[in-house]
C-alpha positions in Angstrom: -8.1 -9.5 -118.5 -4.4 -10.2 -117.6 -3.6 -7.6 -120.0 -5.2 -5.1 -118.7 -4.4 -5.7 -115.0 -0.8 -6.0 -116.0 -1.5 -2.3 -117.8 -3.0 -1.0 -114.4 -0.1 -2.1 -112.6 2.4 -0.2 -115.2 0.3 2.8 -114.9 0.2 2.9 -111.4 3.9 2.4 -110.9 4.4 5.4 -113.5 1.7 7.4 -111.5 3.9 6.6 -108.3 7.1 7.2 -109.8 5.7 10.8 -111.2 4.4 11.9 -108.0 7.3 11.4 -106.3 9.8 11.9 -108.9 11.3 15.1 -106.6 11.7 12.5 -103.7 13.2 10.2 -105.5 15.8 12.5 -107.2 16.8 14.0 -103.5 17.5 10.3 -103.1 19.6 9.5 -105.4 21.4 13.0 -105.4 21.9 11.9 -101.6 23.7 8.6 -102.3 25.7 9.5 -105.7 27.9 11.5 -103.0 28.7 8.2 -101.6 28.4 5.6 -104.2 31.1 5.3 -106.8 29.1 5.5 -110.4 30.7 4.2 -113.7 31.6 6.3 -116.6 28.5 6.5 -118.6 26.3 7.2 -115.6 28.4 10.3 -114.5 28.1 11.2 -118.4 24.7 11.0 -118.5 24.6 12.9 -115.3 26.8 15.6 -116.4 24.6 16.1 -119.5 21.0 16.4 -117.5 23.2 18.8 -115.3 23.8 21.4 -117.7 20.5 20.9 -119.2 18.6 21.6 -116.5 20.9 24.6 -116.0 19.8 25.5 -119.6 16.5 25.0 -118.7 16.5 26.9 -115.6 18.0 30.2 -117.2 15.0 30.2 -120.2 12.3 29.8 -117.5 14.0 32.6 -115.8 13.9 34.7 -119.0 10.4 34.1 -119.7 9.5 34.6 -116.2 7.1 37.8 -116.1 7.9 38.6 -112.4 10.5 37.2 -109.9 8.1 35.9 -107.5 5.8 33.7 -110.0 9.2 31.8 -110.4 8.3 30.3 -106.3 10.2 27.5 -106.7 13.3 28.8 -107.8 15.2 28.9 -104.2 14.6 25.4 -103.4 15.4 24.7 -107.3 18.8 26.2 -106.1 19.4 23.7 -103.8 18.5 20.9 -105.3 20.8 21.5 -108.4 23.6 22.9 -106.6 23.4 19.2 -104.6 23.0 17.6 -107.9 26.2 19.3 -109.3 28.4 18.6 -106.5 27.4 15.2 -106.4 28.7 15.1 -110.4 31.9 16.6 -109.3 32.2 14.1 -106.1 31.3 11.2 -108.5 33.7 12.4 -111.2 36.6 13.6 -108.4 36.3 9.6 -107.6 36.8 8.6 -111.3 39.5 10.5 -112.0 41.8 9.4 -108.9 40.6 5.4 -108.4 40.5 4.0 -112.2 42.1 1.4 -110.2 45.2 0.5 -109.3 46.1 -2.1 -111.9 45.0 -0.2 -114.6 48.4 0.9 -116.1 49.5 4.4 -117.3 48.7 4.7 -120.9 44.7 3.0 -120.2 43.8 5.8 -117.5 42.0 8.2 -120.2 40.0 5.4 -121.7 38.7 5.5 -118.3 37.7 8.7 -117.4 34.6 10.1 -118.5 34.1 11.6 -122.1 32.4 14.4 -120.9 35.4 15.5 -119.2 38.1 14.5 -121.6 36.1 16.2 -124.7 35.8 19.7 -122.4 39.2 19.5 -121.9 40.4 18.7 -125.2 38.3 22.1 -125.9 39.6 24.7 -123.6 43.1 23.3 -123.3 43.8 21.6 -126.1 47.8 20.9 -126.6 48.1 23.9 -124.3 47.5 23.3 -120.2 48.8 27.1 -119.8 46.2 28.7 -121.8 43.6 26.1 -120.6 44.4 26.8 -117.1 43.7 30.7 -117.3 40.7 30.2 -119.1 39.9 28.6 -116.4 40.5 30.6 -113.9 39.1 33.4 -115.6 36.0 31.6 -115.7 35.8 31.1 -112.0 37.1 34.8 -111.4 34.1 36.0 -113.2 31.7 34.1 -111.6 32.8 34.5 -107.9 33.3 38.1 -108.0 31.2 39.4 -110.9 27.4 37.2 -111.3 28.0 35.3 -107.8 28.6 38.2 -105.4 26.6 40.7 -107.8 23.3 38.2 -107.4 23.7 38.1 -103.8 23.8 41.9 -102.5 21.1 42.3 -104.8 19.6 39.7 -103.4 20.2 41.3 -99.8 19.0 44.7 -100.8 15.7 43.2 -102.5 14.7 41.2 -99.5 15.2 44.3 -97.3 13.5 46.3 -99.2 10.8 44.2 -99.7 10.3 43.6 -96.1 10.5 47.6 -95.6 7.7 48.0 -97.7 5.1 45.1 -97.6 3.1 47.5 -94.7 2.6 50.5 -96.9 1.7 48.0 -99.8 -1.2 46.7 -97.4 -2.2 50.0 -96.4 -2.6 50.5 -99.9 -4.4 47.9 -100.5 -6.7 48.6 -97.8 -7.7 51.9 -98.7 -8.5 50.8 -102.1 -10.5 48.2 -100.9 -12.6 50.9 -97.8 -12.6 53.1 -101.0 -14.4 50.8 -103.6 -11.9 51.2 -105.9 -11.3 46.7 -105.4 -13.1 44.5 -104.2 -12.5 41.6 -101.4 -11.6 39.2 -103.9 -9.2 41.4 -105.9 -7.5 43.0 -102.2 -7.0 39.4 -100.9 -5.3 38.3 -104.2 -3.4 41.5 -104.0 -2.3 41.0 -100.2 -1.2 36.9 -101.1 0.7 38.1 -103.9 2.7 41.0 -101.8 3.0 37.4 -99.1 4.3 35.2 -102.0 6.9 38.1 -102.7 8.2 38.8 -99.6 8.5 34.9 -99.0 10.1 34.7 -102.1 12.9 37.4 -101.5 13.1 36.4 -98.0 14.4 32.8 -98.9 16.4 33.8 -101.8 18.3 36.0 -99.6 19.7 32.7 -98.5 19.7 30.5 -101.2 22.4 32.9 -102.9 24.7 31.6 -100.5 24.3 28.2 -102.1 25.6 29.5 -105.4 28.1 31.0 -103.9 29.3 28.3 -101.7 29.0 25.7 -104.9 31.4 27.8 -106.8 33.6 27.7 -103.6 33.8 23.8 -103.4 34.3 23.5 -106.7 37.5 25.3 -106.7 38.1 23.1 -103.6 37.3 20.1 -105.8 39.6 21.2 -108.6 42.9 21.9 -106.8 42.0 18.5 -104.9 42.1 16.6 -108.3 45.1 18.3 -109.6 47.1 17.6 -106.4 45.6 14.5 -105.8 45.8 13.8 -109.1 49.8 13.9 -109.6 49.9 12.1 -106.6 48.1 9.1 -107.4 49.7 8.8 -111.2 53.4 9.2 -109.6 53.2 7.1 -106.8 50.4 4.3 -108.2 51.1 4.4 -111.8 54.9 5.4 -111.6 54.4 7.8 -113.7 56.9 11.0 -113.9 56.1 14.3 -112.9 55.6 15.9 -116.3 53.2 13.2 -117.8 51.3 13.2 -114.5 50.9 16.6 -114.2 50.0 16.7 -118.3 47.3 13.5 -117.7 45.6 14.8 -115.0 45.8 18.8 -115.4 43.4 18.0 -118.4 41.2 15.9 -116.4 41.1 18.9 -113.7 40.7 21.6 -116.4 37.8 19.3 -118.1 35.6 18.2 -114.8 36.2 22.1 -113.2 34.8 23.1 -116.1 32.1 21.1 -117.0 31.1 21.6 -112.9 31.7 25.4 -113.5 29.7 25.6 -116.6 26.0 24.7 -114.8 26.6 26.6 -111.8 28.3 29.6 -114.0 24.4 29.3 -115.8 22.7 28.7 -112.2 24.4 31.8 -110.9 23.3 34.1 -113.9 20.0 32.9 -114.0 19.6 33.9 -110.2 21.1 37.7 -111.2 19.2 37.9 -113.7 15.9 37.0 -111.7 16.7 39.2 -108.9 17.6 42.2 -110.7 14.4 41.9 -113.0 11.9 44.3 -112.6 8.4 43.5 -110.7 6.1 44.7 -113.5 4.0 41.6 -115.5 6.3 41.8 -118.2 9.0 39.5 -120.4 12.6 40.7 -120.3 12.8 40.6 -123.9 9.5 43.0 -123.9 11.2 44.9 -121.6 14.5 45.6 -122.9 13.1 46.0 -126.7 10.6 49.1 -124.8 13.7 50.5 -123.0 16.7 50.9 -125.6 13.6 52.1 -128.3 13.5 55.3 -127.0 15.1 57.3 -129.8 16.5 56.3 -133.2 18.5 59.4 -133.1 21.3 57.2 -130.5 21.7 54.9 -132.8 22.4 57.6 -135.5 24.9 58.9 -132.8 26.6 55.5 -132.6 26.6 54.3 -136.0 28.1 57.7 -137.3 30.6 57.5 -134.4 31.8 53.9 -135.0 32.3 54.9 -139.0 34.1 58.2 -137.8 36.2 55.7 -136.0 37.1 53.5 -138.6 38.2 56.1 -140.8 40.5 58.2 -138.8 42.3 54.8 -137.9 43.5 53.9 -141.6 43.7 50.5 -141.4 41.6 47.1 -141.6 39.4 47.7 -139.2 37.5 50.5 -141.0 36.0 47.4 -143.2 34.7 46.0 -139.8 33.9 49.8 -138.0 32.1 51.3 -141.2 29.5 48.6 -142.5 28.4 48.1 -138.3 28.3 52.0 -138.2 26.3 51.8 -141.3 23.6 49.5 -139.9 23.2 51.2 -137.0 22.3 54.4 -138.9 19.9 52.6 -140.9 18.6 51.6 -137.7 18.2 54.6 -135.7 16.8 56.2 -139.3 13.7 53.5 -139.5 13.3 53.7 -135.8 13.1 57.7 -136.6 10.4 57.8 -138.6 8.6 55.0 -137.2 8.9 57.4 -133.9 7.1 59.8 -135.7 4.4 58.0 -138.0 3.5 57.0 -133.9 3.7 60.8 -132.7 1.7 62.0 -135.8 -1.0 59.0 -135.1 -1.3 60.2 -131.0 -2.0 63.6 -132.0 -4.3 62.8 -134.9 -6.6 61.1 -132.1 -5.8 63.6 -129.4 -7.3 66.4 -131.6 -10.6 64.0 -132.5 -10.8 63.5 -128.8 -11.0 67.2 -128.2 -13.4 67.9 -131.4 -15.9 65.7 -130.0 -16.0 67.1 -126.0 -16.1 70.3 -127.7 -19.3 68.7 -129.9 -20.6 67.2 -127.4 -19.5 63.9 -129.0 -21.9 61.4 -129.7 -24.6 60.1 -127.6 -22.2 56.8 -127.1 -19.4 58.8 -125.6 -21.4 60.5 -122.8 -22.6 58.8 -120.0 -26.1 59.3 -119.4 -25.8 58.3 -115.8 -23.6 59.7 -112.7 -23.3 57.0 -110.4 -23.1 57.6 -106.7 -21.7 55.3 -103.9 -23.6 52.8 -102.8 -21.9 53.7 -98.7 -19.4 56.8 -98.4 -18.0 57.9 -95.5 -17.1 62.1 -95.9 -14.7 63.2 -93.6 -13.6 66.7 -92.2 -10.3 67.7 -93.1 -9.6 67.9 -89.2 -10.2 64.1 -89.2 -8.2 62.8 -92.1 -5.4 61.5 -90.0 -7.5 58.8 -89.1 -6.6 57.2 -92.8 -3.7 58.5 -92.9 -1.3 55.3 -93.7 1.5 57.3 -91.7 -0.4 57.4 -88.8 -1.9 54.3 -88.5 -5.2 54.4 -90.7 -6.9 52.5 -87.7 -10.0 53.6 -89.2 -9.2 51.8 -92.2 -9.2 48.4 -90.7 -12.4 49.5 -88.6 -14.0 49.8 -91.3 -13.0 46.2 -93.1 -14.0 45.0 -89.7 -17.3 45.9 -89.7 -18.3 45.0 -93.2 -16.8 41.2 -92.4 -19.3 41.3 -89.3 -22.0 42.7 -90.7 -21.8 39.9 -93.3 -21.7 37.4 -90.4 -24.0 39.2 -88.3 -27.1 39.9 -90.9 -25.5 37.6 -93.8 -25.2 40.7 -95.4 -22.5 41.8 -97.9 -22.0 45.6 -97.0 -20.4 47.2 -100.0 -17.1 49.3 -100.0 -17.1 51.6 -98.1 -15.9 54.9 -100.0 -13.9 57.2 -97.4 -12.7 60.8 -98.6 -12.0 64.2 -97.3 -15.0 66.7 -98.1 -14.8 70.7 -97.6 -18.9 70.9 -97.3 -18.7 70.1 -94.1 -17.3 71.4 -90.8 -13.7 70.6 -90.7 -14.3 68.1 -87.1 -17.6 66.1 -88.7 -18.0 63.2 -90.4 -21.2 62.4 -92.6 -22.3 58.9 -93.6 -23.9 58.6 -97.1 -26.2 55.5 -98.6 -26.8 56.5 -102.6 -25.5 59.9 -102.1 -28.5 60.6 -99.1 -26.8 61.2 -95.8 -28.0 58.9 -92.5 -26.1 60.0 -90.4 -23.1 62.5 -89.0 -21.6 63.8 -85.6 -18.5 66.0 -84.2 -15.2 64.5 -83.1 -12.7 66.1 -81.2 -9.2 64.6 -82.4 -7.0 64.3 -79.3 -9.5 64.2 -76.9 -11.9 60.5 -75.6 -15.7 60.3 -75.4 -16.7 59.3 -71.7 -19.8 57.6 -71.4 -21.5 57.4 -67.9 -22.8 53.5 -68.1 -23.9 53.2 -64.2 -20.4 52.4 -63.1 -19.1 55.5 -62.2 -17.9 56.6 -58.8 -20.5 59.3 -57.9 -17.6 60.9 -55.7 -15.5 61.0 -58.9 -17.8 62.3 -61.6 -15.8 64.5 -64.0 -16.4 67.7 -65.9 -15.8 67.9 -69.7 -17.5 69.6 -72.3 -20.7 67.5 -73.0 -21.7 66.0 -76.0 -24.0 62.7 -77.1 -23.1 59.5 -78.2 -23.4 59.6 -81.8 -24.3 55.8 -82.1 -26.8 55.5 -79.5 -27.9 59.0 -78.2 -26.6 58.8 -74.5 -25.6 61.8 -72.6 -21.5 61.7 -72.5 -18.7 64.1 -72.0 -15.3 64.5 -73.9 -12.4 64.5 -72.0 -8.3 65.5 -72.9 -5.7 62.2 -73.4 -4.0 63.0 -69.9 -7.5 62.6 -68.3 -7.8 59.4 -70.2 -6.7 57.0 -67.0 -8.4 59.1 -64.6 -11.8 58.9 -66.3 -11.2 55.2 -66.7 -10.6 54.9 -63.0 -13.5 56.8 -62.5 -15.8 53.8 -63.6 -16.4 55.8 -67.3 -16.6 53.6 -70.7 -14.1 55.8 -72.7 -14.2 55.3 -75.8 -11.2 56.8 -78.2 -12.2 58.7 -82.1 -12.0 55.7 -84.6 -14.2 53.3 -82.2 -16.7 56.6 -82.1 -16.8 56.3 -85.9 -17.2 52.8 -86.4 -19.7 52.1 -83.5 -22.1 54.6 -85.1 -21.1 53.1 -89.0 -22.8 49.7 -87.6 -25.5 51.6 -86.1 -26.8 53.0 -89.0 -25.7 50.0 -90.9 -27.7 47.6 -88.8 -30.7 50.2 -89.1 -30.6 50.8 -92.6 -29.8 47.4 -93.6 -33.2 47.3 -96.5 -31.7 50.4 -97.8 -28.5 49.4 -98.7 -29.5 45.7 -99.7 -30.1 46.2 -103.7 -31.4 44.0 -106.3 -27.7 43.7 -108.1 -26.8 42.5 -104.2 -30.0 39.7 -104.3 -28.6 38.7 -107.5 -25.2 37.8 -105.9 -26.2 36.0 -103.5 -28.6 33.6 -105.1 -25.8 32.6 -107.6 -23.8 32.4 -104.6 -26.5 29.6 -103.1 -26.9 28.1 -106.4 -23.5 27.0 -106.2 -24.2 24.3 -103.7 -27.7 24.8 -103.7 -29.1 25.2 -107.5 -32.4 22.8 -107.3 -33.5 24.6 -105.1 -32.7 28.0 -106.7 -33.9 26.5 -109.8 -37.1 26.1 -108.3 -37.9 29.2 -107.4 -36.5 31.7 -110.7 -37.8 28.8 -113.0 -40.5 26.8 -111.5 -44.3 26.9 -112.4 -45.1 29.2 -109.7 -41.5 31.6 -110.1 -40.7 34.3 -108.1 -38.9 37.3 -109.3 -35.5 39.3 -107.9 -37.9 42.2 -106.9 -40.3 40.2 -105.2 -37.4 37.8 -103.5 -35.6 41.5 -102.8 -38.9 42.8 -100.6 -39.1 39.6 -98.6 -35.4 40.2 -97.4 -35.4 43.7 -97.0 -38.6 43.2 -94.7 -36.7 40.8 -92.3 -33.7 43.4 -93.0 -35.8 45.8 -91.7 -36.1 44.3 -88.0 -33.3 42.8 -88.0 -33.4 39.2 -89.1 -29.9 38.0 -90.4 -31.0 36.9 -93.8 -27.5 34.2 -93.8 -29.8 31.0 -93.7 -30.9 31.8 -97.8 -31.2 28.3 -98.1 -33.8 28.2 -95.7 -35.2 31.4 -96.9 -35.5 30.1 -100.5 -36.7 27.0 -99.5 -39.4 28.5 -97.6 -40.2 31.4 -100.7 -40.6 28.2 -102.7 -42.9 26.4 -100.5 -45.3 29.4 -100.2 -45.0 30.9 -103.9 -47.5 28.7 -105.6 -50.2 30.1 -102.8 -49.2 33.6 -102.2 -46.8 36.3 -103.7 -47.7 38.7 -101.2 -44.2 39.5 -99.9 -45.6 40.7 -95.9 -47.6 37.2 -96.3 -43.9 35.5 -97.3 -41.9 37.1 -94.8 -43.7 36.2 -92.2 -43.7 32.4 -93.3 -39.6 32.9 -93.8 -39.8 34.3 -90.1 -41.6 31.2 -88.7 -39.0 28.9 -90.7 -36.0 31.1 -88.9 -37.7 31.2 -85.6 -34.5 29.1 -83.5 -32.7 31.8 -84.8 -34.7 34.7 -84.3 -35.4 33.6 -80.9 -31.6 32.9 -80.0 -31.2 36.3 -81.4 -32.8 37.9 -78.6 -32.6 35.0 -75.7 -30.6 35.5 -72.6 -27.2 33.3 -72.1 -29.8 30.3 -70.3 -31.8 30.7 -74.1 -34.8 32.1 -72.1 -37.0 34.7 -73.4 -38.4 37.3 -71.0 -41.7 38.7 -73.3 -44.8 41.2 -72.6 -47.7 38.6 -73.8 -50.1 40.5 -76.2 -53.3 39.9 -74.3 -56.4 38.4 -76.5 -58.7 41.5 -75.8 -55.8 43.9 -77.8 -55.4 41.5 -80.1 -58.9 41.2 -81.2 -59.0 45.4 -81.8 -55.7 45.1 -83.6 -57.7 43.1 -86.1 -60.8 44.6 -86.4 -58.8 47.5 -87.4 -56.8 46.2 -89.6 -56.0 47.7 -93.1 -54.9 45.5 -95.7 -54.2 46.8 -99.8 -53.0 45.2 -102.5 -49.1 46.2 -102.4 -48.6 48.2 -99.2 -47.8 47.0 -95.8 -50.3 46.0 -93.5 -51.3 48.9 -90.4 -53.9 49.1 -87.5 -56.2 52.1 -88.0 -57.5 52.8 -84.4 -59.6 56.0 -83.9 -57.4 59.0 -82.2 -58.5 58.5 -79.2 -58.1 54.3 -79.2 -54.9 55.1 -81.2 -53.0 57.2 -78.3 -54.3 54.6 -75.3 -52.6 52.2 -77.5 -49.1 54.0 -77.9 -49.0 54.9 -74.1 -50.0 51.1 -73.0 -47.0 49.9 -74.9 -44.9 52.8 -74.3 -45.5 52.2 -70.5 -44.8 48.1 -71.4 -41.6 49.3 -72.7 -40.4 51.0 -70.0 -41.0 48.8 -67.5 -39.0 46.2 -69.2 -36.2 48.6 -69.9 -35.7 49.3 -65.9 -35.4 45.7 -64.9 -32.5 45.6 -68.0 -34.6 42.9 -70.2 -35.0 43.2 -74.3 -39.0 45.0 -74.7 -40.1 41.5 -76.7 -43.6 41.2 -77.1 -44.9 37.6 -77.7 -48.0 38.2 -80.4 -50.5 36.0 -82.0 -49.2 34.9 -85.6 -52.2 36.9 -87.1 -51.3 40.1 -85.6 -47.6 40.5 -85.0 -47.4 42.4 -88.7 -49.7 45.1 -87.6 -48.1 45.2 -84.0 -44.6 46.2 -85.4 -46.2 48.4 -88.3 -48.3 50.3 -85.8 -45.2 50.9 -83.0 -42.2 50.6 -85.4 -41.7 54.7 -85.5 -42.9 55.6 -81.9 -41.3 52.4 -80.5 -38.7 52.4 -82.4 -37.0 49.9 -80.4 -39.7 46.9 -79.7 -39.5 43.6 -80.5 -42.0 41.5 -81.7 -42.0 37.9 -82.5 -44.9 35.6 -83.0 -46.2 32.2 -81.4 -45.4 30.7 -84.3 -41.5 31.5 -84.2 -41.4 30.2 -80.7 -43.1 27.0 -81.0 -40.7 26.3 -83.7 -37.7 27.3 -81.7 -38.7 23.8 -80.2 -37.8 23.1 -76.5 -34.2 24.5 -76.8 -35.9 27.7 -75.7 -37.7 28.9 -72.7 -40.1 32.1 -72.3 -40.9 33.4 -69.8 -43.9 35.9 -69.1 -43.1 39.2 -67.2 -46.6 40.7 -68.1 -49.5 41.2 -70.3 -50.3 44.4 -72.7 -53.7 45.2 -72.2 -56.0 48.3 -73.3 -58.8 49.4 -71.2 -61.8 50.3 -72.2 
């Protein structure tokens, strides 16, 4: 048991060390700028430093896009602290080995690291080691360091410019169908993640930059510093200092130089990379293999070369010339093997449309849209992306509420320009059937008359009708916008026009676009957090199927009922199946389950409900004229005579709760609210009816309150 506690307590020290190893490193890279380190510490430091520069340039190269490398500016920072730490560390080596320590015992001091690059560049030589040097730090300041930096300027600039007409983009493909929600978000937080990402390494260039300034700081500091200390604390002369520690300079510059030399070509190479998903190596093979007969060119002009210079370097000019012809050759033919192959299956392509193909290649069914918006071409700068395409985001708008609203998840919403129709009208399309279309007049405002308006200041303007809800208005020019608005009218601009009568017709033909593909979704979508009970009903003994689950929420669809609450619903289908599979006999149980809501749905803000009370007497005929089949929705079959007493008694009801500005609710026995909607639902198109049944189980949190009773005289 000790074993294995002393085990747990290793393996959660490791599991704290791991999870904040990045902590810990800032740390330490903190204090080695402070805290003299010995020899083999700053070697082993110096070695992780140019591996991780290593490491950082190969992750770069098999980076696919810039922006998936996310990391990469604060990676900057950290190892351009990390490196100048080295060079502090080292910078301290070099000039304190100590002040006993005498002259001919200060390289067994220093780090090997730093003596063994030293011994590399410069040798016997400090001259030629010193302009390699500087060479080195030439190219990197004015070539990869300031290269990597406008570019990164430009990029993040560019970027920025453009991120709205990527969004636009994106929105339109999404309004069109063409991608879904999922696929535009994803779309939209990778075009975020890339502006953030070009954004920050805007500035994290100046870190590179600024690193390979210090360390040129750092190095005339030890050379200076360096002579210094060996004359005046070793008494050493001016020669032999300057030979000791020039190589010491030459060796820590460099081996400071080296990582951020690597650093600063990984960041050019990042930030000049293209944005496609796609490896550099795959990239550059695709570019430079565009033709074999360059490579032809080259290698005949190298061999050309080599011979008109009659000397040695024909044997060097003539066999590379050679392989490049032999290259551009096999890339030839290869070119055209390809070409032949494309052609070969372009003519097989044509033979079969010309055939007719085979029954596989045809498609035996034209889809249509499930919701299409057609548009006159007078109206298409409302999605144009130029001009604002505030239809665009009307249109996202209303398929995010009408998911909220009636927990329904309205499909794209296909927009395009159509020339069937007059050039100012727009026509709305479920399944290629059109419910609905209007005239707009761009440049001008709908003004509706809502009771408000002065009658001293009523204005003339061509009238017209509220497409949305049928009410008398007028349309008035932009510079009588304010004046109308003055006036006391609602106006109400183009797009708003468009979308208040897209979630009209939405809200009314709610059944019609719900599909069984839809139900589908949204019981997987349940079974998710839900799946016993989903289990229960599309396994159970008494089962139900997607059609018959489908009817029950297109009925509630159909006046209305947010259908949200599916684990109610469900729950409810499943309680009822093994007795009935009657889907009016199901919905109305589902309705009694959601009566809170319902009745919130259509309570005042103090949650009181002001209803017309069915009287017993009417209900009683509504039943005895009931007709019920197998498969068809229940209706009242009244005589003519009965039948028109009963329209104009509820007609009259309705009215008379429309003038004292209350919802026409009529409170029904459970038995008969069915028949009471299906016998009113196309003359009264606009009554609602709830049951007892739904208000008792709205519990006390709502009130009712009786403004009348519908009675029929005999």
């Amino acid at each position: 048991m000790a074993e294995n506690k002393s085990g747990n307590s290793r393996q959660s020290i490791i599991s704290a060390i791991q999870g904040n190893s990045v902590a810990v490193a800032s740390v330490v890279i903190v204090l080695m700028l402070f805290i003299p380190l010995p020899k083999i510490v700053i070697d082993l430091a110096m070695v992780v430093n140019l591996a991780l520069a290593l490491v950082i340039l190969l992750t770069v190269m098999y980076t696919r896009r810039a922006a998936d490398f996310s990391s990469f500016p604060r990676v900057i920072l950290l190892v351009t602290l990390f490196g100048l730490a080295i060079n502090i560390s080292s910078t301290r080596l070099i000039l304190l080995p100590g002040a006993d320590v005498p002259a001919s015992m200060l390289m067994s001091k220093q780090s090997e690291m730093v003596k063994a690059f030293a011994n590399i560049v410069a040798g016997d030589n400090l001259v030629v080691g010193f302009i390699i040097f500087v060479i080195l730090i030439v190219v990197q300041v004015i070539v990869v360091t300031k290269g990597a930096g406008r570019i990164s300027e430009v990029s993040a600039r560019f970027t920025l410019d453009s991120m709205n007409s990527k969004m636009f983009d994106i929105q339109n493909d999404l309004n069109s169908g063409a991608i879904t929600e999922e696929e535009a978000e994803k779309r939209k937080e990778e075009i975020r993640r890339e502006v953030d990402f070009y954004s920050t390494m805007d500035g994290s260039s100046k870190f590179v930059s600024g690193n390979v300034k210090a360390g040129i700081f750092i190095t005339v500091v030890n050379l200076i510093g360096g002579m210094i200390t060996g004359m005046v604390f070793h008494n050493m002369a001016a020669g032999e200092a300057m030979d000791t520690y020039a190589k010491l300079t030459i060796g820590d510059g460099l081996l400071s130089q080296l990582p951020a030399l690597l650093v600063s070509f990984s960041t050019g190479i990042l930030v000049t990379g293209s944005r496609a998903d796609e490896f550099i190596g795959d990239e550059l093979k695709r570019n430079f293999s565009v033709s074999g007969t360059i490579y032809v060119i080259v290698g005949i002009a190298l061999a050309a070369m080599g011979l008109a210079f009659h000397n040695a370097s024909a044997f060097v000019l003539v066999p590379i010339g050679a392989v490049f012809v032999y290259l551009g050759i096999r890339m030839q033919r290869m070119q055209k093997t390809e070409a032949e192959r494309a052609a070969e299956a372009a003519r097989n392509a044509k033979s079969s449309k010309q055939t007719g193909g085979s029954p596989d290649e045809v498609s035996p069914v034209v889809t249509l849209d499930p919701l299409s918006l057609d548009l006159g071409y007078a109206l298409v700068p409302l999605v144009d992306r130029e001009k604002g395409a505030e239809l665009l985001e009307r249109v996202t708008r209303i398929r995010r509420e009408e998911a909220l609203d009636l927990g329904l998840v309205v499909p794209p919403i296909r927009i395009r320009d159509s020339m069937s129709i007059d050039p100012d009208e727009y026509s709305f399309k479920i399944r290629g059937i059109e419910v609905g279309k209007s005239k707009l007049k761009l440049g001008y405002y709908m003004c509706l008359n809502t009771g408000n308006v002065d009658p001293k200041r009523v204005m003339v303007g061509e009238k017209t009708k509220d497409p949305a809800f049928g009410m008398e208005a007028i349309w008035v020019s932009e510079p009588k916008r304010l004046e109308a608005e003055k006036a006391g009218y609602a106006v109400i601009d183009p797009p708003t026009i468009i979308a208040t009568h897209l979630t009209e017709i939405i809200r009314r033909h709610a059944k019609d676009i719900l599909s069984r593909q839809e139900v589908s979704s949204i019981i997987n979508k349940v079974k998710e957090t839900n799946p016993v009970v989903v289990d229960e009903i599309l396994n159970g003994d008494h089962k139900l199927t997607y059609g018959e689950i489908e009817s029950v929420l297109k009925n509630l669809l159909d006046e209305q009922v947010s259908i949200r609450n599916m684990v109610v619903i469900l729950e409810t289908l499943a309680n009822f199946a093994p007795i009935t599979k009657d889907p009016w006999t199901l919905t109305e149980k589902v309705r009694e389950a959601l009566g809170a809501q319902i009745c919130l749905q259509y309570a005042d803000e103090d949650r009181v409900l002001h209803v017309m009370r069915l009287s017993q007497n009417l209900s009683q005929k509504i039943v005895e004229h009931q007709v019920m089949q197998p498969g068809q929705k229940p209706f009242v079959a009244f005589d003519p005579v009965d039948g028109r007493k009963y329209i104009e008694t509820m007609s009259a009801s309705f009215a008379a709760v429309s003038e004292r500005n209350y919802l026409p609710i009529v409170l029904c026995p459970d038995q008969v609210r069915l028949l009471v909607h299906s016998s009113t639902e196309r003359e009264i198109p606009g009554l609602v009816c709830i049951s007892v049944s739904e208000v008792m189980a709205a519990g006390s949190g709502i009130k009712v309150e009786t403004i009348g009773d519908i009675d029929v005289q005999d």
